[in-house]
LUMLOVO-125892 format. One line per field, with one value per residue (C-alpha): residue number from 0; chain; x, y, z. Coordinates in steps of 0.25 Angstrom, whole numbers. Each point is the difference from the previous one (the first is absolute). Example, Ala and Ser with C-alpha at 12.3 -4.5 7.8 and 13.67 -1.06 7.14 Angstrom:
k: c(0, 1) $
c: c(A, A) $
east: c(49, 6) $
north: c(-18, 14) $
up: c(31, -2) $
***
This chain:
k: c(0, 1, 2, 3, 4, 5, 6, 7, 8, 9, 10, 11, 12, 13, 14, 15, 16, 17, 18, 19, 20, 21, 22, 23, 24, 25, 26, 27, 28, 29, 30, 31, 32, 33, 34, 35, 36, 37, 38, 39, 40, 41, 42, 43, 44, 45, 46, 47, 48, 49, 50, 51, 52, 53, 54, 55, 56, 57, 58, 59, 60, 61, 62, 63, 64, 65, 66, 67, 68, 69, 70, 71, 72, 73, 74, 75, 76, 77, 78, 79, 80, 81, 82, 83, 84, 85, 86, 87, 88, 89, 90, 91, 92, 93, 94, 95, 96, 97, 98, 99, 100, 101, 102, 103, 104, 105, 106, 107, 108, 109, 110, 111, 112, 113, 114, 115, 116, 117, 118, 119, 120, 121, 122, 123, 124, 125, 126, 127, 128, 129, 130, 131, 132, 133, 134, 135, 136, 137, 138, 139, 140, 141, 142, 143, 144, 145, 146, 147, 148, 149, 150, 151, 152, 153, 154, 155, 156, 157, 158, 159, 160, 161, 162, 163, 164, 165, 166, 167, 168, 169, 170, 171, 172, 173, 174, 175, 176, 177, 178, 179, 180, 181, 182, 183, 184, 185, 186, 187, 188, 189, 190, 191, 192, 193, 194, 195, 196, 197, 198, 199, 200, 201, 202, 203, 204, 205, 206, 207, 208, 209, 210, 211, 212, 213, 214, 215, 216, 217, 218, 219, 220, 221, 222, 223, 224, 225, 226, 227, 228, 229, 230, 231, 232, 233, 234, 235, 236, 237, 238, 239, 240, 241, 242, 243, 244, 245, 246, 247, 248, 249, 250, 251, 252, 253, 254, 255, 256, 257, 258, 259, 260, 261, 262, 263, 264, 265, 266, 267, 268, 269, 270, 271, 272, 273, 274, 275, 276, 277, 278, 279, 280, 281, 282, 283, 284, 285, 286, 287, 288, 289, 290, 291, 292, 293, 294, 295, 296, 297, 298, 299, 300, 301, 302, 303, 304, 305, 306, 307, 308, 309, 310, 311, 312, 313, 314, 315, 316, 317, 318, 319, 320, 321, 322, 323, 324, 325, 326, 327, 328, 329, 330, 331, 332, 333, 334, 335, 336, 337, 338, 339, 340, 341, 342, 343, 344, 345, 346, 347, 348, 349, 350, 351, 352, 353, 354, 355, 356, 357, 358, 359, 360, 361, 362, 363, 364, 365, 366, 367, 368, 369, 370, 371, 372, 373, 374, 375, 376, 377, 378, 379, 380, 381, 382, 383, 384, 385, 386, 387, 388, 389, 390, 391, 392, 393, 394, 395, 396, 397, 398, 399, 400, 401, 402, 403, 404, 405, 406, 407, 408, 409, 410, 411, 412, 413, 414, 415, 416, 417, 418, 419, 420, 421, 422, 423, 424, 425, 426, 427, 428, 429, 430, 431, 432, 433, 434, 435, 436, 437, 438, 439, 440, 441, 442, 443, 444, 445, 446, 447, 448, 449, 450, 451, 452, 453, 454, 455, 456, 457, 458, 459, 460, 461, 462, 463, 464, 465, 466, 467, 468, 469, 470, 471, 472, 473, 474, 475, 476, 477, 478, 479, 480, 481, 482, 483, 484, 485, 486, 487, 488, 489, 490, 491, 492, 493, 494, 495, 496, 497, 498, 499, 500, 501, 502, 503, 504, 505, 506, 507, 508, 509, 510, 511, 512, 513, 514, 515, 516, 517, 518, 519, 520, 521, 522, 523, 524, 525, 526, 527, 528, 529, 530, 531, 532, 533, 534, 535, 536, 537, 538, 539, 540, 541, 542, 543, 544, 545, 546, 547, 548, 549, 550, 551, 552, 553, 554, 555, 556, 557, 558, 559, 560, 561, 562, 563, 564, 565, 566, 567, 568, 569, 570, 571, 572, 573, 574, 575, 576, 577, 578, 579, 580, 581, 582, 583, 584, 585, 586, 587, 588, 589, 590, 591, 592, 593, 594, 595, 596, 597, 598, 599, 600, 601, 602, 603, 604, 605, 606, 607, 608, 609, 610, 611, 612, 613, 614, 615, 616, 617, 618, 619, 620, 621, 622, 623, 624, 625, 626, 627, 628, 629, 630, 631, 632, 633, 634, 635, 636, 637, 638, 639, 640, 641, 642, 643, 644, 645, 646, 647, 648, 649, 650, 651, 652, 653, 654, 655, 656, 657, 658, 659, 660, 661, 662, 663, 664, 665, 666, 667, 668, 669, 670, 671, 672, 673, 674, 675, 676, 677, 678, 679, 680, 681, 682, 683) $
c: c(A, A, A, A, A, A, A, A, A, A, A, A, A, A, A, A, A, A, A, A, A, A, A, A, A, A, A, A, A, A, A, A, A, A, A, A, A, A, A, A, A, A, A, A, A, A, A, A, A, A, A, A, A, A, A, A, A, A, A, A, A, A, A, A, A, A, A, A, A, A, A, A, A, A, A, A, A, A, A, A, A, A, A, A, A, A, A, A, A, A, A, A, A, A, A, A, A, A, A, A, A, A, A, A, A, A, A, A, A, A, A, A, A, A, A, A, A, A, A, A, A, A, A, A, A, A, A, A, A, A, A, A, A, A, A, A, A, A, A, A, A, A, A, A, A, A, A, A, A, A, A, A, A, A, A, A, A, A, A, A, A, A, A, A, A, A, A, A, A, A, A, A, A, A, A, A, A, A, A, A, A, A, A, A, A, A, A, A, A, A, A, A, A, A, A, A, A, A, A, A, A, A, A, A, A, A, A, A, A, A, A, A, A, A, A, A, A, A, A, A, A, A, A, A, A, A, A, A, A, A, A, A, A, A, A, A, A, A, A, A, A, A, A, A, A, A, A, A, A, A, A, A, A, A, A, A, A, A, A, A, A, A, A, A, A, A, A, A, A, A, A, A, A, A, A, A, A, A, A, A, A, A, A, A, A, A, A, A, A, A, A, A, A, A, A, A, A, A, A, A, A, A, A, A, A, A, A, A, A, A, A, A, A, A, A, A, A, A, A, A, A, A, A, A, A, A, A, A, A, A, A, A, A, A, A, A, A, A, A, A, A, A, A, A, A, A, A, A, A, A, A, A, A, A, A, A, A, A, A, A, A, A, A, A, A, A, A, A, A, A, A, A, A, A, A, A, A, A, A, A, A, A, A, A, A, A, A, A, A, A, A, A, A, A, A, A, A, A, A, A, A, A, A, A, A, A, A, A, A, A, A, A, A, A, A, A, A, A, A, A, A, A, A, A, A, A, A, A, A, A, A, A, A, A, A, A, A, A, A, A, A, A, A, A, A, A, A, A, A, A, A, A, A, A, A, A, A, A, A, A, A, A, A, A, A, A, A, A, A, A, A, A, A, A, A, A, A, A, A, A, A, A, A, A, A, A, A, A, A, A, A, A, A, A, A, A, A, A, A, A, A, A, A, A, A, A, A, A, A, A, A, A, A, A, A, A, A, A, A, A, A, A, A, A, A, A, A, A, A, A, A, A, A, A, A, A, A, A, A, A, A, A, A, A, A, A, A, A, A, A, A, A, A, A, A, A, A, A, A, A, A, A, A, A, A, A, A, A, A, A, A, A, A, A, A, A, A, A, A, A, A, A, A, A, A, A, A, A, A, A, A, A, A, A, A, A, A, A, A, A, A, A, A, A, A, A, A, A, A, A, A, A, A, A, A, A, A, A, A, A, A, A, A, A, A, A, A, A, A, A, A, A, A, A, A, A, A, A, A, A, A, A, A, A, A, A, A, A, A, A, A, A, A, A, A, A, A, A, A, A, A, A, A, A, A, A, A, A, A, A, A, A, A, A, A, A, A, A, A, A, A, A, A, A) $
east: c(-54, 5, -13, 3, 15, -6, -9, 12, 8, -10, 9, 8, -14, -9, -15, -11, -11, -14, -6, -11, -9, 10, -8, -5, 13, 3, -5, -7, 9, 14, -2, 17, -1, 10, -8, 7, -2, -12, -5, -14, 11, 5, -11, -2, 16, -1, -10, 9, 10, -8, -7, 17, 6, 2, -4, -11, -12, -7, 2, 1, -1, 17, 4, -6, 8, 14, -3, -1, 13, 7, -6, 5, 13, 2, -3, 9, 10, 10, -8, 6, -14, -12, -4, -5, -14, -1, 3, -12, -9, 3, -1, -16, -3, 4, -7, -12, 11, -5, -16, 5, 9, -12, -10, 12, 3, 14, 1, 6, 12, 1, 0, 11, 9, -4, 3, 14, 3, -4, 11, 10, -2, 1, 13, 7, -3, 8, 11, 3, 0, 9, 10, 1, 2, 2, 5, 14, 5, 4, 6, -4, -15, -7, -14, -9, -2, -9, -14, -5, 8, -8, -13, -6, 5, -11, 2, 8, 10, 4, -4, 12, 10, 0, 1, 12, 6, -3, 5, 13, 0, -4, 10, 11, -1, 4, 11, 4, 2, 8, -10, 3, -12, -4, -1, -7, -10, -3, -2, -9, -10, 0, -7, -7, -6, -2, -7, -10, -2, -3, -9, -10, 1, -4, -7, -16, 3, 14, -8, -9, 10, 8, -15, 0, 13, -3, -11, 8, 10, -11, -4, 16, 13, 1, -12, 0, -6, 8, -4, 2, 14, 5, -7, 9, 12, -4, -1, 15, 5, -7, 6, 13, 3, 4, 13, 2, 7, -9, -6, -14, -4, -11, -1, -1, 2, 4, 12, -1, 6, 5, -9, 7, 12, -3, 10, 7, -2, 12, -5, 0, 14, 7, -2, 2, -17, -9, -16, -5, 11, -6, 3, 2, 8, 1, 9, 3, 13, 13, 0, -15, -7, -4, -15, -9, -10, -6, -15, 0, -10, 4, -3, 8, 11, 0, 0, 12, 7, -3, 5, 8, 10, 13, -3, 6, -10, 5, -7, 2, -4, -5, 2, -1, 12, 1, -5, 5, -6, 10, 0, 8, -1, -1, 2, -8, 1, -15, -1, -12, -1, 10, -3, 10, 10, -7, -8, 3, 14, 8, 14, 5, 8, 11, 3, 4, -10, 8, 11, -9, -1, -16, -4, -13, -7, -6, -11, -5, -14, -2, -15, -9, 2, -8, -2, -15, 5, 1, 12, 7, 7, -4, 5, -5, 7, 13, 0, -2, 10, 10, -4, 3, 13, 3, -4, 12, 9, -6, -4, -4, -11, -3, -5, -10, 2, -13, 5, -3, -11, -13, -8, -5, -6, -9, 1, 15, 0, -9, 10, 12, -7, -4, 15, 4, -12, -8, -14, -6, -12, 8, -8, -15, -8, -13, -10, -11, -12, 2, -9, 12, 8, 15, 9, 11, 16, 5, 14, -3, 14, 3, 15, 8, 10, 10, -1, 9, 3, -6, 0, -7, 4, -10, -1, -10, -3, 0, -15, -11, 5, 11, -10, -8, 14, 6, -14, -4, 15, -1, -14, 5, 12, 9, 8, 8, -4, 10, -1, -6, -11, -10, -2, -7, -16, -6, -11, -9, -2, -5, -7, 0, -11, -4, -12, -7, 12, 4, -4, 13, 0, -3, 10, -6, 2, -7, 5, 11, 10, 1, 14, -4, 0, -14, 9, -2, 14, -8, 7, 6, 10, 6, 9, 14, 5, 13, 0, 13, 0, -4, -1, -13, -7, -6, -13, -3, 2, -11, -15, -3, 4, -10, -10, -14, 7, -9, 1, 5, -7, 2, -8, 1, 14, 1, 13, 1, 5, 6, 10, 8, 11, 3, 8, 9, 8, -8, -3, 2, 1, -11, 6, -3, -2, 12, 10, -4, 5, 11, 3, -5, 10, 13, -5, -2, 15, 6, -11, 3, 17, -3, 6, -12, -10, 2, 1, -13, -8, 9, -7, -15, 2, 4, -11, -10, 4, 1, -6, -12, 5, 11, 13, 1, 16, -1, -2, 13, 8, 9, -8, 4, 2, 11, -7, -6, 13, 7, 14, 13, 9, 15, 1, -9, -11, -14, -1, -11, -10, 2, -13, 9, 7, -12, -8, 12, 2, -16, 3, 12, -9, -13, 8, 7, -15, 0, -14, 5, 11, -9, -8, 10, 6, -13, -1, 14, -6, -12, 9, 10, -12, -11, -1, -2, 7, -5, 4, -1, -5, -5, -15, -4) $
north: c(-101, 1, 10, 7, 4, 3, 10, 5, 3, 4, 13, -9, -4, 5, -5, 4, 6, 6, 14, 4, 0, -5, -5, 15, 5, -11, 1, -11, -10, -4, 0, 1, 13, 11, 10, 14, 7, 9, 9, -10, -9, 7, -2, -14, -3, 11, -11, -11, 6, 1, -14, -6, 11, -4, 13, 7, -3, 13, 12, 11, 16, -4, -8, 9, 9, -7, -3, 12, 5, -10, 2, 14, -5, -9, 13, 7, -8, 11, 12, 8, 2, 1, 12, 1, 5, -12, -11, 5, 3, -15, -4, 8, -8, -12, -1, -11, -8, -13, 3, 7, -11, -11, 10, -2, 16, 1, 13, 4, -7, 4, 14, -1, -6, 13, 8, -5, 0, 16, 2, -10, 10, 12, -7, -4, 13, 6, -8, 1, 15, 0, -9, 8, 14, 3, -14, 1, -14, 1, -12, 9, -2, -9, -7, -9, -12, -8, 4, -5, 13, 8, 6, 3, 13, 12, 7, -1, 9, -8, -13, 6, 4, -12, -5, 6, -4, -15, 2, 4, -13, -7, 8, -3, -15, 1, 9, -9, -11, 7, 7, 17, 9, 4, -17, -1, 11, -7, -14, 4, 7, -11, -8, 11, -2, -15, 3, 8, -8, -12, 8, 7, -15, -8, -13, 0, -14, 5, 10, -11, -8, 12, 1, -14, 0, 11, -6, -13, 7, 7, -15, -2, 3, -14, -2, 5, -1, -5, 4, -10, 6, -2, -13, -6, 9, -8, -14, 1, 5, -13, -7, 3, 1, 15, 3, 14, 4, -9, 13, 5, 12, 12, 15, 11, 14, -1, -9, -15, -6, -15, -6, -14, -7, -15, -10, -5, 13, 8, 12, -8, -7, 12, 6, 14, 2, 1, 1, 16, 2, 11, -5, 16, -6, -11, -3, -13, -7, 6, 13, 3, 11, 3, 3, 8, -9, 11, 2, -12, -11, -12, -9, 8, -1, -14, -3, 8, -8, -12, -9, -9, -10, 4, 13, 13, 10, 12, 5, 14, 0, 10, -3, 6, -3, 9, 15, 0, -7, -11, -2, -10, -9, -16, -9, -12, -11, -6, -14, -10, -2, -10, -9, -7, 13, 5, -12, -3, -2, -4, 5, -7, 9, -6, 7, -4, -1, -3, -8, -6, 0, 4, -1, 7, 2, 13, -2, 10, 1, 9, -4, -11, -6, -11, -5, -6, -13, -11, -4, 14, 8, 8, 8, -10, -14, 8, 5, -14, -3, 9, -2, -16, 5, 9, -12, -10, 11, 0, 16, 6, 8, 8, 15, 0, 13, 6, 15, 1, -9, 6, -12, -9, -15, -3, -13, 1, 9, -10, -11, 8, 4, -14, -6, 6, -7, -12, 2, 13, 11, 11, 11, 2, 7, 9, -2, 12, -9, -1, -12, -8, 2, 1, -10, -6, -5, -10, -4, -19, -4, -7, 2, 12, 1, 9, 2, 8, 15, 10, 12, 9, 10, 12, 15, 8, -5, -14, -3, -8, -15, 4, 7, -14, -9, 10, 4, -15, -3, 10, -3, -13, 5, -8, 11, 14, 11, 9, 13, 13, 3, -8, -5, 4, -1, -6, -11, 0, -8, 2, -6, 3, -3, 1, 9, -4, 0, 16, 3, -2, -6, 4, -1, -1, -2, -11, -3, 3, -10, -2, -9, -10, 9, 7, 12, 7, 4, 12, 14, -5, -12, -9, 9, -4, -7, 7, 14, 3, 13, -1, 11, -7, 4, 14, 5, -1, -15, -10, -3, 10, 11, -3, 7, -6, -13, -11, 2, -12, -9, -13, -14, -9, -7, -12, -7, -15, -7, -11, 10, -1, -12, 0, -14, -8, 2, 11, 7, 17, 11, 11, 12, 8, 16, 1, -8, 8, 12, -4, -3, 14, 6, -7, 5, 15, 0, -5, 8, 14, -3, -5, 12, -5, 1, 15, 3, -7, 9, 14, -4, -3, 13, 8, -6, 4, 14, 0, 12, -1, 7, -6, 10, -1, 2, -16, -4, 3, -6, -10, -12, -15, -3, -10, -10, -3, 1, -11, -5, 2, -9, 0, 2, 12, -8, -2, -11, -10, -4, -11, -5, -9, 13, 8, -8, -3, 15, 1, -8, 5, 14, -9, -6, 15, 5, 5, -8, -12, 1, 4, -11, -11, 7, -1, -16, -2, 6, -9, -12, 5, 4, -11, -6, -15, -1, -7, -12, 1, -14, -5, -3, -11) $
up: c(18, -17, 1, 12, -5, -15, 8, 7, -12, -10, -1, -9, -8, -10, 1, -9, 7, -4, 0, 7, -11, -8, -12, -2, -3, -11, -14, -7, -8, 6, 15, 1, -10, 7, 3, 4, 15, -1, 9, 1, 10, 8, 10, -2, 1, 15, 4, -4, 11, 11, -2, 1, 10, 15, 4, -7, -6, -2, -8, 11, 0, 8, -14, -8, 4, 0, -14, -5, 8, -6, -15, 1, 3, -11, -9, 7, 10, 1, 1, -11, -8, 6, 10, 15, -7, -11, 10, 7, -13, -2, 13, -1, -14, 6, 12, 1, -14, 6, -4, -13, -4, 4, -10, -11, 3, -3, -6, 13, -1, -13, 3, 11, -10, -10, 13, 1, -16, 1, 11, -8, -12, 7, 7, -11, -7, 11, 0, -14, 2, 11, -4, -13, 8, 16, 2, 7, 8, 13, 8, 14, -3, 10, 0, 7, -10, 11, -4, 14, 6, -11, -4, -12, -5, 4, -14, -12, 5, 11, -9, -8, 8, 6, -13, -4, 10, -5, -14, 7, 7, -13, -10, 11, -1, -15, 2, 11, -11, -8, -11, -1, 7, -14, -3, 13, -4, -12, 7, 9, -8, -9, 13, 3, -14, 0, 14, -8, -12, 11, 8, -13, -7, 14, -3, 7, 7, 6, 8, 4, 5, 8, 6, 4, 5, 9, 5, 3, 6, 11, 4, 4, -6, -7, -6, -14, -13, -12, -14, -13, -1, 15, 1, -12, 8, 13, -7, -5, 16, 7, -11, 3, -15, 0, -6, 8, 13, 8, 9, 3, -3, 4, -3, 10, -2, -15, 3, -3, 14, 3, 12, -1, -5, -6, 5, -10, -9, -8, 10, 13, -5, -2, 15, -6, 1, 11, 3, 2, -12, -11, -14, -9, -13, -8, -9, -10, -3, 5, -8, -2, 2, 14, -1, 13, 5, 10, -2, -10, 2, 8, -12, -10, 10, 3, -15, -3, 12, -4, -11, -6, 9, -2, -2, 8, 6, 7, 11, 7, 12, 12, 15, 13, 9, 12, -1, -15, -12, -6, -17, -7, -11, -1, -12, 0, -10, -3, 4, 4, 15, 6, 12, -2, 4, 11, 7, 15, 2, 14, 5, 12, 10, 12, 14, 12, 12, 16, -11, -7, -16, -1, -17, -1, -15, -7, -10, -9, -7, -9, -4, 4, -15, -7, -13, 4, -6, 11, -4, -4, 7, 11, 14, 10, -7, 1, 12, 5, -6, 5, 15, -3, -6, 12, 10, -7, 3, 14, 0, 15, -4, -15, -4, -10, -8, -4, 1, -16, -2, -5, -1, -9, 1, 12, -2, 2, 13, 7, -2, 4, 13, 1, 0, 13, 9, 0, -5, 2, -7, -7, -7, -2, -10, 3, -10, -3, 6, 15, 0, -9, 11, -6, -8, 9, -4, 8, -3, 3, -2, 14, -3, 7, -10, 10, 15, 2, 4, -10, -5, -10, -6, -7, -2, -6, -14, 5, -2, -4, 1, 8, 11, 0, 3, 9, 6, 3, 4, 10, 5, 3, 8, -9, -5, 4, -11, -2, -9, -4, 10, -9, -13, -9, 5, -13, 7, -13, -12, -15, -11, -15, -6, -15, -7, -15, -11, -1, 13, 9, 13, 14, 10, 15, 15, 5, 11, 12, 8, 13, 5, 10, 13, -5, -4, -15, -5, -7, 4, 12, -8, 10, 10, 1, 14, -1, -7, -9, -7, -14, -12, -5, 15, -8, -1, -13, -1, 6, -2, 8, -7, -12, -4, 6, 5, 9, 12, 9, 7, 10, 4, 10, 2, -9, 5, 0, 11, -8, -6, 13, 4, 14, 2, -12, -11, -6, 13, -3, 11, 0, -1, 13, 2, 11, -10, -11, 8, 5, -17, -1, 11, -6, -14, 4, 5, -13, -7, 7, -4, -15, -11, -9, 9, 4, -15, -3, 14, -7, -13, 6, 9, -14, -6, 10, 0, -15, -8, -8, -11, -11, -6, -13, 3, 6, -14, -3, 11, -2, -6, 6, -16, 3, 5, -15, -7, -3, 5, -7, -2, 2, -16, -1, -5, 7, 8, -2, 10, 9, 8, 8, 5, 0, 9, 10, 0, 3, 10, 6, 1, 7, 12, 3, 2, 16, 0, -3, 7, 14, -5, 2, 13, 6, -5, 6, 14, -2, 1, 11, 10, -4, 15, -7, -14, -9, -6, -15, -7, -13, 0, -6) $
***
């Protein structure tokens, strides 16, 4: 079972494999000599991918040519320098790239990259001649930033108006800040310059690896290859030893944009950032400089964010809301990742139900957490032991709260699942060979920890871990799901494997989940029982909105019978499709009266009719910049922080949320119309 789980998580794991061929690619003498990526790997290291990836296994004419779409995008993400006619000429040069990589022909991608370094000079050319003379700001000019809604200019002249327009949006986020039009200018031909220099002096194995990475990236959207660089860069996130704002990262369109929060991190404990939010400025210290960060390479961005613990970074930070496009700055103090602040934690909650005082308990999880010691800390110990502290204060039924829980340890979600029924199969994993069947997690603890009336909370960033524990609770009928319409839909697993010494690592998809009804939570997620309105439920947020994302797949119902108590003390009700309704009418009436629910269905309505272009005027709206200043005091003088303050204040905001609110309305209606209440006891 150690070797099943082990398997599981090897996310978190680095294994040394071989090459194909491997001993040809090492030099005589020191077989641990680093070498540096060549183009005489590429094929060898493609091969590596498909023998791992759960989905293909052959180099086709169709991945062929996702790899080259997305290699042409990783020259040019935001469509600013290439042209319609050199996206096809590369497209032309590149076709049959899997046989000329194999022949050790890389010439091609080479020449794409010369292609692009040609339009890069022509570009920066013109920008330094414009902003010099013909360059007047306007805050009325508007643009369409989303490279999906655009297409490759035709000719130059169209490649620069639609430039210009761009420089206006760049020059504006300077002024913005507070620096004069002529300061602005000034700034932004100095990264116009750097972008040059970068480009003309690229390094050969850096275009190797954006080769590699858009190969990965056409197998699935979380496969990937990591160069010598990002492999150390990895090492330090699964370490947890990162002293930074605790937030992952990716870059789309030339903006560096925050895909998820780390529990426990400065950025998820401030509540000021959220995932889909575009990072344009970075600043250090409380008067630093603020430096643009749009078009600059992830790497360079996550460097300047990170730092030392105790130290301020200043982030502005671009987001949609509504038809309008929201900037404000945030001040983060660095700071290594905190369990201790932001594990699972329960609030008990008192209402009256025909006369009677009914206590019912809220737990939060904001990640399935472990150290990978047996004797550290870790999600599922706490829980535990939260439920046998609810069940001394004789709690009614709980609310586990995984509406901000983007996963974590397997292990961990298995065990939660496990400690609202008996004994039961709670997740399988497919394998590439059909003839090894897949690998199965049973939870084998005979002890229901709580019996009682639950329910569970989610929305659209709930995924991974949380889609097995909520997925499997629901399977079984042992849970009401209340939420977005559905989580999240990622039902796949990774595994990071390592090359010879210099070569990186290869990040792959080797498998998919299923929760124990047969169902995959890829694309589809686990759908809510009760639907609240939610600002998360957009499009652009979910697996299925990724580019060449698995599609999902479903196996035989695995449910055990021994998961269920019908008679004794740790008997549970099976939550049935007509009480679930009836839950689901009484919610819609409080949901259709509730102030924060209308404003949330206004904001989604806004959003969906939102326009696909950006004024530069919104820059310049008022900014939310007092959240990062600090408090005075009665004297005039700053006041200090106070984390006992600040985290009753977080608090105070997290039990106001309408979710969590409807979440414990719902429970209370659980109790009051469950036909046989439940008698809560302590298990032995």
């Amino acid at each position: 079972m150690n070797h099943i789980k082990k398997i599981l998580l090897s996310v978190a794991a680095i294994n040394f494999f071989v090459l194909p061929s491997g001993a040809q690619l090492l030099k005589k003498g020191n077989p641990f000599k680093q070498l540096v990526l060549n183009c005489k790997h590429l094929d060898p290291i493609q091969k590596s991918y498909l023998n791992r990836h759960i989905n293909h296994n052959k180099l086709t004419k169709n991945l062929e040519a996702k790899t080259v779409k997305k290699f042409i995008e990783s020259l040019d993400p935001s469509k600013v320098y290439l042209l319609e006619s050199d996206v096809k000429k590369i497209e032309k040069d590149m076709s049959n790239i899997f046989a000329k990589v194999s022949r050790r022909e890389c010439k091609v991608i080479e020449n794409a990259q010369k292609t692009y370094e040609t339009r890069v000079k022509e570009r920066v050319a013109f920008v330094k001649s414009y902003l010099k003379k013909g360059f007047k700001f306007n805050k009325k000019t508007s643009l369409i930033l989303d490279s999906d809604k655009r297409k490759h200019g035709k000719t130059k002249k169209l490649s620069q108006d639609y430039h210009k327009k761009y420089l206006q949006f760049q020059v504006g986020n300077y002024i913005s800040n507070g620096d004069t039009e002529a300061k602005a200018k000034e700034k932004v031909t100095k990264n116009y310059e750097r972008l040059l220099k970068k480009v003309t002096n690229y390094r050969k194995d850096d275009l190797w690896t954006s080769y590699l990475n858009a190969f990965s990236r056409s197998l699935d959207p979380h496969s990937s290859y990591f160069s010598k660089e990002m492999l150390e860069d990895f090492r330090i996130s699964m370490s947890l030893s990162l002293e930074g704002i605790g937030a992952t990262l990716s870059s789309k369109d030339g903006f560096t944009v925050i895909e998820q929060l780390v529990p426990g991190g400065a950025a998820f404990r401030s509540g000021q950032l959220e995932p889909k939010d575009k990072i344009i400025a970075v600043a250090q210290g409380k008067k630093g400089a603020v430096e643009n960060v749009i078009e600059m390479e992830l790497r360079d961005v996550v460097r300047k964010i990170r730092g030392k613990k105790g130290t301020i970074v200043r982030l502005s930070i671009l987001r949609e809301s509504g038809k309008t496009n929201k900037r404000f700055m945030v001040q983060l103090v660095r700071d290594k990742i905190n369990l201790e602040e932001d594990a699972a934690s329960i609030t008990y909650i008192d209402r009256k139900i025909k006369g009677k005082d009914t206590k019912v308990g809220l737990i939060n999880l904001p990640s399935f957490y472990s150290d990978g010691s047996k004797k550290g800390r870790s999600a599922s110990n706490d829980i535990k032991k939260l439920i046998d502290e609810a069940k001394k204060k004789k709690v009614s039924g709980l609310v586990l709260d995984l509406s901000q829980n983007g996963g974590g340890s397997l292990d961990d979600a298995v065990k939660i699942a496990g400690l609202f029924f008996r004994v039961g199969n709670v997740v399988k994993q497919s394998s590439k060979s059909p003839q090894e069947g897949e690998i199965e997690l049973a939870d084998d603890d005979k002890t229901v920890n709580f019996n009682g009336p639950l329910v569970v909370l989610t929305s659209k960033v709930s995924a991974s871990a949380s889609e097995i524990v909520s997925g499997t609770l629901k399977d079984y009928k042992r849970a009401v799901i209340v939420g977005g319409k559905k989580t999240f839909g990622k039902g796949t697993v990774q595994s990071v494997e390592q090359l010879y010494p210099g070569l990186g690592a290869l990040k792959t998809t080797v498998g998919m989940f299923f929760t124990a009804g047969g169902a995959s939570t890829q694309h589809t997620g686990v759908a809510a029982d009760i639907v609240l309105p939610s600002s998360y439920d957009v499009a652009e947020i979910g697996e299925d909105t990724l580019d060449y994302s698995l599609p999902p797949k479903k196996i035989k119902s695995f449910l055990t019978k021994g998961a269920y108590v019908t008679s004794g003390k740790d008997k549970w009700n099976q939550v049935t499709p007509s009480f679930i309704r009836k839950l689901g009418a009484e919610s819609t009436k409080r949901v259709t009266k509730s102030k924060d629910f209308k404003k949330i269905l206004k904001d989604l309505a806004k959003a969906k009719a939102k326009s696909k272009t950006i004024k530069v005027s919104e820059l310049f709206e008022k900014k939310d910049d007092d959240k990062d200043k600090p408090e005075a005091d009665k004297k005039g003088g700053v006041k200090k922080h106070d984390p006992v303050q600040a985290k009753k204040e977080k608090h105070e905001k997290y039990m106001k949320r309408a979710d969590v609110i409807e979440s414990l309305n719902i429970l209370f209606d659980f109790i009051k119309y469950e036909k046989n209440p439940i008698k809560v006891t302590s298990s032995k």
